[in-house]
C-alpha positions as CSV (number, residue, x, y, z in Angstrom):
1,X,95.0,138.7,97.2
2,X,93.8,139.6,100.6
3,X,96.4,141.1,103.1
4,X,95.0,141.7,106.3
5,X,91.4,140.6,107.6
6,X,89.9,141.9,111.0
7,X,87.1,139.4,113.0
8,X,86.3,135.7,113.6
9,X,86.4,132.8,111.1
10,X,82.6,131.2,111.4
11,X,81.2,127.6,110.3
12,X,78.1,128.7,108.1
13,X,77.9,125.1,106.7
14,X,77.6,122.9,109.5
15,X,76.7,119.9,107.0
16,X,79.6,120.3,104.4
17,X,82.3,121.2,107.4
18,X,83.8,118.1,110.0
19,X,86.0,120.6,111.7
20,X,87.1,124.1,111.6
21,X,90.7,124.2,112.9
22,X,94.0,126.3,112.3
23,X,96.8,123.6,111.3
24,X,100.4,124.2,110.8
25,X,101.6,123.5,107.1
26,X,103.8,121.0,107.8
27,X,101.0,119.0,109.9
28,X,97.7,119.4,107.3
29,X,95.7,116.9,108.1
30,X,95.0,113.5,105.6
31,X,93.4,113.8,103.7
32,X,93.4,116.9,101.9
33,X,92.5,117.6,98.5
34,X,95.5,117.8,96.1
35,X,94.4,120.8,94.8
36,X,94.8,122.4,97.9
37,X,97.9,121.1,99.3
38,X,99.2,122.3,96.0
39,X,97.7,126.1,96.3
40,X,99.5,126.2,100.1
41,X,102.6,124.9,99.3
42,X,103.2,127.1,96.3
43,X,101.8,130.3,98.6
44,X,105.0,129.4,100.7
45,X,106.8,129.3,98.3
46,X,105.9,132.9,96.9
47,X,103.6,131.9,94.4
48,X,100.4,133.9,93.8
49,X,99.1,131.4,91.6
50,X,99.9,127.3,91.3
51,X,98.5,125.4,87.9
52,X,98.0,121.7,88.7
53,X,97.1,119.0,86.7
54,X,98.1,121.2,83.2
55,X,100.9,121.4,81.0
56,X,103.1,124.9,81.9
């Protein structure tokens, strides 16, 4: 798991990207893939890893 990072975030897929934007967690914007949603909301919660769509 990364920890720290140094530079700028850059678009290298124009075609496959709409935007490039830093968005609160509480404010993601719709849609977003469940998937991803999940991974986020189980990083705030302290998870290093969040199983979706599988029996625990």
């Amino acid at each position: 798991m990364a920890s720290s990072w140094a530079g700028e975030p850059q678009l290298l897929e124009p075609d496959l990207c709409t935007e490039w934007k830093w968005w609160p967690r509480h404010a993601l914007p719709h849609p977003t893939v469940s998937y991803t949603r999940a991974a986020i909301d189980g990083i705030a919660r302290g998870h290093a890893y969040t199983q979706l769509g599988w029996p625990s």
